[in-house]
Backbone as JSON, one array per atom type, in Angstrom:
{
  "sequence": "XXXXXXXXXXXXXXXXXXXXXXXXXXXXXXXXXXXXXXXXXXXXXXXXXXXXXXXXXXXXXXXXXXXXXXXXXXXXXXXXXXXXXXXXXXXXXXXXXXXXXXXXXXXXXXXXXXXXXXXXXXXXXXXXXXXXXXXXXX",
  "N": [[0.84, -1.18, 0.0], [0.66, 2.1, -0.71], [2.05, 5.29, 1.37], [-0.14, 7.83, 1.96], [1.16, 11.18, 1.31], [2.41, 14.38, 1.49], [4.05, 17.44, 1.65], [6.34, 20.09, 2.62], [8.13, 23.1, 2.76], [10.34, 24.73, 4.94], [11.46, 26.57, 6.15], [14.22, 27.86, 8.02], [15.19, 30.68, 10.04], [15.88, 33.66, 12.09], [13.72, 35.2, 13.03], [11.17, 34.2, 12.93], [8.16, 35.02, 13.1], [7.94, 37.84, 11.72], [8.99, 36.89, 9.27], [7.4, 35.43, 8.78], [5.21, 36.71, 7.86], [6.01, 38.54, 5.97], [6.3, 36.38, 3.23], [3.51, 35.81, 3.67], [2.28, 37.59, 2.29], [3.96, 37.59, 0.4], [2.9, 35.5, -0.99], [0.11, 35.97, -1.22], [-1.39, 34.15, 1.18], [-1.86, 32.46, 4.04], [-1.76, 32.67, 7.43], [-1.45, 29.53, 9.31], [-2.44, 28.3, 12.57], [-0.24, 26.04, 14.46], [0.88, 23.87, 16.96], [3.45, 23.87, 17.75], [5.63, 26.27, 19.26], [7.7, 27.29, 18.01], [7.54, 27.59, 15.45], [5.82, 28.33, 12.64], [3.47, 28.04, 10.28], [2.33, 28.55, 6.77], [-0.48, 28.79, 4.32], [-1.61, 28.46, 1.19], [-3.0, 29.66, -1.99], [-2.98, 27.34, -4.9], [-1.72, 25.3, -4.11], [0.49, 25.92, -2.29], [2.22, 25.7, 0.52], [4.12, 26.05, 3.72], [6.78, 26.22, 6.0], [7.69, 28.68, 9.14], [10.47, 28.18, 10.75], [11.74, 28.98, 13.53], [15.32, 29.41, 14.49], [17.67, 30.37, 17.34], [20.51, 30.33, 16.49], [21.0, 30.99, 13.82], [22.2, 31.46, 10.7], [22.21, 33.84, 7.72], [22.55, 32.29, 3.89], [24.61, 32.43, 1.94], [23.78, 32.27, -0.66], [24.27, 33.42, -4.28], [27.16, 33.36, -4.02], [30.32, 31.25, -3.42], [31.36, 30.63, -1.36], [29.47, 29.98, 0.5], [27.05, 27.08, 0.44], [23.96, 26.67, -1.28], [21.14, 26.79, 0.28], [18.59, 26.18, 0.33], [15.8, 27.07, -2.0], [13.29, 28.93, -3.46], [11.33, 28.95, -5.74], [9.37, 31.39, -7.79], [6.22, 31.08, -9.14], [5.15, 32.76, -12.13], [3.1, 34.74, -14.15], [3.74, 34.89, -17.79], [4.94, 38.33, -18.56], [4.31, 39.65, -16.0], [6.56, 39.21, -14.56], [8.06, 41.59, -13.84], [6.04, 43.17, -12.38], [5.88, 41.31, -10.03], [8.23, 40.87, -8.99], [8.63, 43.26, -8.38], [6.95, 43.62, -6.32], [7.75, 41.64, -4.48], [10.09, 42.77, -3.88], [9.07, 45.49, -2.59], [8.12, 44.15, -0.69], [10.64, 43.88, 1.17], [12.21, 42.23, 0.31], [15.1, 41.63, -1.55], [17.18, 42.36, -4.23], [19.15, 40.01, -5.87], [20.77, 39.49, -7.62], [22.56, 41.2, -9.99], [24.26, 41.46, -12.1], [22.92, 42.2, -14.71], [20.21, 44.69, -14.99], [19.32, 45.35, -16.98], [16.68, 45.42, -19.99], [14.75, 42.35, -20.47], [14.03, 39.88, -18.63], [13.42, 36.1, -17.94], [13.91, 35.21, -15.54], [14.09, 36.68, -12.22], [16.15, 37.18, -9.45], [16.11, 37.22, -5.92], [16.27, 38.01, -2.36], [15.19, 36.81, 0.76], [13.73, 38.37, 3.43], [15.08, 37.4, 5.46], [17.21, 36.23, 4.36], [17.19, 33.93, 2.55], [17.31, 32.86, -0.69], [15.19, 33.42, -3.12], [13.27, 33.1, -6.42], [12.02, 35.24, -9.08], [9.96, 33.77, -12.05], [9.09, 33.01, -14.7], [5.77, 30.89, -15.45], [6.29, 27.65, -16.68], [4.39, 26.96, -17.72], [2.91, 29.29, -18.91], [4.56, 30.22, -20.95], [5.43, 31.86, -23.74], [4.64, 30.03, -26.85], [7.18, 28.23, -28.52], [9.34, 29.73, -27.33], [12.36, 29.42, -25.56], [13.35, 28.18, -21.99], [14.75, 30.25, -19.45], [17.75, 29.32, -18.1], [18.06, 28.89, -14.54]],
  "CA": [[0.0, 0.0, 0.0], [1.06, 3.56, -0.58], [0.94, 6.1, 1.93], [-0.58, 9.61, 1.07], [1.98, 12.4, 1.33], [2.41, 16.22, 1.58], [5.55, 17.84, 1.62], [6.11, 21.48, 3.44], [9.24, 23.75, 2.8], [10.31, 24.87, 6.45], [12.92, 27.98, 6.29], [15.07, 28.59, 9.71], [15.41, 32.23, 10.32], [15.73, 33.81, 13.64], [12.4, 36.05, 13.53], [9.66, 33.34, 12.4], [6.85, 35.76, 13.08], [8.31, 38.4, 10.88], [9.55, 36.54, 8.06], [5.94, 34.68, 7.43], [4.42, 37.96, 7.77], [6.84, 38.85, 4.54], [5.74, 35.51, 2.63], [2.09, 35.76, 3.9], [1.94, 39.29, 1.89], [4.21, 37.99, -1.06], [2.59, 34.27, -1.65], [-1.39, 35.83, -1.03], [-1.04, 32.86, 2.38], [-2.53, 32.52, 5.42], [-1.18, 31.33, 8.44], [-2.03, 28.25, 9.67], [-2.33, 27.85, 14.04], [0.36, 24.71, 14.57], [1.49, 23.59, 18.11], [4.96, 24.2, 18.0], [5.36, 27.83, 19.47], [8.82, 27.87, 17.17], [7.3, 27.85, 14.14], [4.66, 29.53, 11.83], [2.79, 27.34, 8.83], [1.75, 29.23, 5.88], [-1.08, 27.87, 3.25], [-2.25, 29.7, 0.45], [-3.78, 29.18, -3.28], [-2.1, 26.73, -5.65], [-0.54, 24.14, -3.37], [1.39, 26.55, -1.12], [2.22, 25.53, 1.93], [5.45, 26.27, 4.02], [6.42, 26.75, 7.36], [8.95, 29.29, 8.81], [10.62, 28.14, 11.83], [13.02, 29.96, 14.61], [16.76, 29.35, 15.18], [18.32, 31.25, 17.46], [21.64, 30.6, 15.88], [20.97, 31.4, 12.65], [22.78, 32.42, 9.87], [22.02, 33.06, 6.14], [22.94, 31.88, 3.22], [25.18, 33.62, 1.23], [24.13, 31.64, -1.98], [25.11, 32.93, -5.14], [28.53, 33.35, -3.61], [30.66, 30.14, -3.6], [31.36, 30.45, 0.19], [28.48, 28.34, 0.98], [26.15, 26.35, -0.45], [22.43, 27.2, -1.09], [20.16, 25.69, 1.54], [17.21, 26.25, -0.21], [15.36, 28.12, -3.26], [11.99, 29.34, -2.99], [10.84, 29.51, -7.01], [7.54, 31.43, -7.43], [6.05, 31.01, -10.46], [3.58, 33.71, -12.62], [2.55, 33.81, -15.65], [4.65, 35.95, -18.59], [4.51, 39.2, -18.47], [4.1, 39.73, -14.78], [7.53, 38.45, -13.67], [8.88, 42.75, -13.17], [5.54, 43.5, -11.47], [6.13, 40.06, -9.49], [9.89, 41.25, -8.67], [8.5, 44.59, -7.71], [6.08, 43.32, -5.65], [8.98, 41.23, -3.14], [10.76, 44.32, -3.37], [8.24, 46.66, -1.66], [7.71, 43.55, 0.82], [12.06, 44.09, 2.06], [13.25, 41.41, -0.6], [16.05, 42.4, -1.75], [17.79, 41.77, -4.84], [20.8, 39.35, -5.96], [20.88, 39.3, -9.01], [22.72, 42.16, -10.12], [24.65, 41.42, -13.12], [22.55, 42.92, -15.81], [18.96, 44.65, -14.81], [18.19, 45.92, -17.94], [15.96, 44.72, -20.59], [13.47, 41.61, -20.22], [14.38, 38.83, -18.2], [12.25, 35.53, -17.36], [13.89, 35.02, -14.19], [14.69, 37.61, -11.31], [16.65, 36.56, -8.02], [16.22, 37.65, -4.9], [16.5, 37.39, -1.17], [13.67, 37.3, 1.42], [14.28, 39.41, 4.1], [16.06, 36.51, 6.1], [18.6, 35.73, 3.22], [17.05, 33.12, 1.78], [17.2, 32.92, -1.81], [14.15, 33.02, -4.53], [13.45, 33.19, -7.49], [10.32, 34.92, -9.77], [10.53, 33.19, -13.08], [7.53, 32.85, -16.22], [6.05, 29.3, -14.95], [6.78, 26.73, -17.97], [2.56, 26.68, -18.65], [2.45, 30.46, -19.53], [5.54, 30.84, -21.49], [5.07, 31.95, -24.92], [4.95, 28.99, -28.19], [8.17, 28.51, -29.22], [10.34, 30.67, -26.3], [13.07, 28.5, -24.37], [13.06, 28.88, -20.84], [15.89, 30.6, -18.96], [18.65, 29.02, -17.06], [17.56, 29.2, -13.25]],
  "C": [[0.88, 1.25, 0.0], [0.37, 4.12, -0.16], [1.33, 7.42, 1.72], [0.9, 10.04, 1.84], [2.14, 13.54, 1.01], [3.91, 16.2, 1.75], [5.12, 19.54, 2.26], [7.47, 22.14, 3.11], [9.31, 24.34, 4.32], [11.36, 25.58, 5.8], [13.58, 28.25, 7.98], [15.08, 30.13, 9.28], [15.65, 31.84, 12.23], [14.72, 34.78, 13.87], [11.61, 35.58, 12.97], [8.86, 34.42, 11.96], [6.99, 36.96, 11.71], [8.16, 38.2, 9.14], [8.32, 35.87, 7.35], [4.93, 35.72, 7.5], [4.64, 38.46, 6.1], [6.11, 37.69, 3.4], [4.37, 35.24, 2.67], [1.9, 36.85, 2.49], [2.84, 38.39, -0.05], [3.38, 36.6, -1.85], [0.72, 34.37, -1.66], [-1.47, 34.35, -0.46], [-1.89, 33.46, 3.14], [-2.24, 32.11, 6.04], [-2.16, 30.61, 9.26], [-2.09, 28.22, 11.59], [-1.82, 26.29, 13.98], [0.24, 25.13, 16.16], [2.57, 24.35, 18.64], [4.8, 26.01, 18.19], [7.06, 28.25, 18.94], [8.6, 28.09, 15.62], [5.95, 28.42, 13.56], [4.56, 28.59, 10.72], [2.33, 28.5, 8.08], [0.53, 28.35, 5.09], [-1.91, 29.27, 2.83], [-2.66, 28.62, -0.84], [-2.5, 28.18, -4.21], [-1.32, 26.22, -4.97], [0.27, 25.05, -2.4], [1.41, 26.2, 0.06], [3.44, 25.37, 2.72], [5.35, 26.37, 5.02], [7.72, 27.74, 7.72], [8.9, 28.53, 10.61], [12.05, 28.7, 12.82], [13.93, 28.94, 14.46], [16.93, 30.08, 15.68], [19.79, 31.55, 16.68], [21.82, 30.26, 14.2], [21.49, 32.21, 11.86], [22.34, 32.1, 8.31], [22.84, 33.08, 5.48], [23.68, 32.86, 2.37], [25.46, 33.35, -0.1], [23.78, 33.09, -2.68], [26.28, 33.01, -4.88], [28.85, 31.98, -3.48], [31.17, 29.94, -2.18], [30.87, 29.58, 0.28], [27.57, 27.9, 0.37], [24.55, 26.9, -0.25], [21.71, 26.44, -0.34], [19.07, 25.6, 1.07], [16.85, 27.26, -0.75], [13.96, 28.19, -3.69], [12.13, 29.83, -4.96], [9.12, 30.32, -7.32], [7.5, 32.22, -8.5], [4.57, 32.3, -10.96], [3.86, 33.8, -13.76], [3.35, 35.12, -16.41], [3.82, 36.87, -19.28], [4.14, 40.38, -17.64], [5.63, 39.58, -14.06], [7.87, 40.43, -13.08], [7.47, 42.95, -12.5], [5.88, 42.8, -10.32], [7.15, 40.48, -8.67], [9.52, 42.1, -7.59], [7.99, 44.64, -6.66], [7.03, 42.9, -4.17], [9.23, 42.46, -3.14], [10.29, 45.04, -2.42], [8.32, 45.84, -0.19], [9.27, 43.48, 1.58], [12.5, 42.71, 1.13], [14.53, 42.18, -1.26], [17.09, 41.5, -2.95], [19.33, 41.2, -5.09], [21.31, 39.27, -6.85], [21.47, 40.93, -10.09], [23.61, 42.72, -11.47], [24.2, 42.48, -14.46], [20.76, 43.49, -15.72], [18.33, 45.2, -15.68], [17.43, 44.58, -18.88], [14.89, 43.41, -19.89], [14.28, 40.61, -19.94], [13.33, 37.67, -17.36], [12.86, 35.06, -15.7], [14.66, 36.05, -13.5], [14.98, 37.06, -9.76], [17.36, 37.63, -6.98], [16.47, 37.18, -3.61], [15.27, 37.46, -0.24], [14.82, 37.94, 2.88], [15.44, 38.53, 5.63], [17.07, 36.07, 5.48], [18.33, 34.62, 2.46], [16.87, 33.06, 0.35], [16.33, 33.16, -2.66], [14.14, 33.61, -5.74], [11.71, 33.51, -8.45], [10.68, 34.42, -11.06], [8.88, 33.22, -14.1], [7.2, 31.36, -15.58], [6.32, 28.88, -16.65], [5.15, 27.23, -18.74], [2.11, 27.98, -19.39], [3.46, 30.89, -20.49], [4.83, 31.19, -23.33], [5.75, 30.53, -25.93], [6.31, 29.42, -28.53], [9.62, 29.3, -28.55], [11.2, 29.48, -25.55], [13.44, 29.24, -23.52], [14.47, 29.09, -20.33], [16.61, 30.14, -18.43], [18.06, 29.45, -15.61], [18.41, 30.9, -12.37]]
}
């Protein structure tokens, strides 16, 4: 027999409350009431569902640098056409960009940080791309 399964992304930080306040606002979420008084569940539209939970000794990531390795990459997908409102949108919420190479012209993926250092990424999803367009390198 196979048994059912869910999956959850869980982020460490060291200000839970904060940080799913930030992802409540950029993923249109809702938080969830768990147990654990270290962590914070999110659930929102289209499968979303994450949790953020405290470290005190927390540090972030300092991916794209080759220091350390990426711990995790938050992709969040919209449909083309939307990705610089999308961008703009983290932005206002204290994201903060990483991606700094080249910000002109039209790009299907923009990478940022959430306001704990964690990585993401807005990108065109695959289902809205335009006939015939190949999709960007991550």
């Amino acid at each position: 027999m196979t048994v059912a399964k869910a999956s959850v992304l869980v982020l460490d930080c060291a200000e839970p409350e904060a940080l799913a306040e930030f992802h409540v606002s950029l993923l249109d979420a809702e938080i969830q009431v768990v147990s654990d008084p270290d962590s914070v569940e999110l659930v929102g539209p289209n499968g979303v569902h994450m949790a953020i939970r405290g470290d005190h000794g927390y540090a972030p990531p300092s991916w794209p640098r080759p220091e350390d390795a990426q711990q995790v990459h938050l992709r969040i997908l919209v449909a083309h056409g939307d990705v610089d409102e999308a961008e703009r949108e983290a932005v206002s919420l204290d994201a903060v960009p990483i991606d700094t190479k080249d910000s002109s012209g039209s790009r299907g993926v923009r990478l940022d940080a959430d306001p704990a250092g964690h990585s993401l990424s807005v990108a065109v999803s695959p289902r809205n791309e335009p006939a015939g367009r190949e999709r960007e390198a991550p």
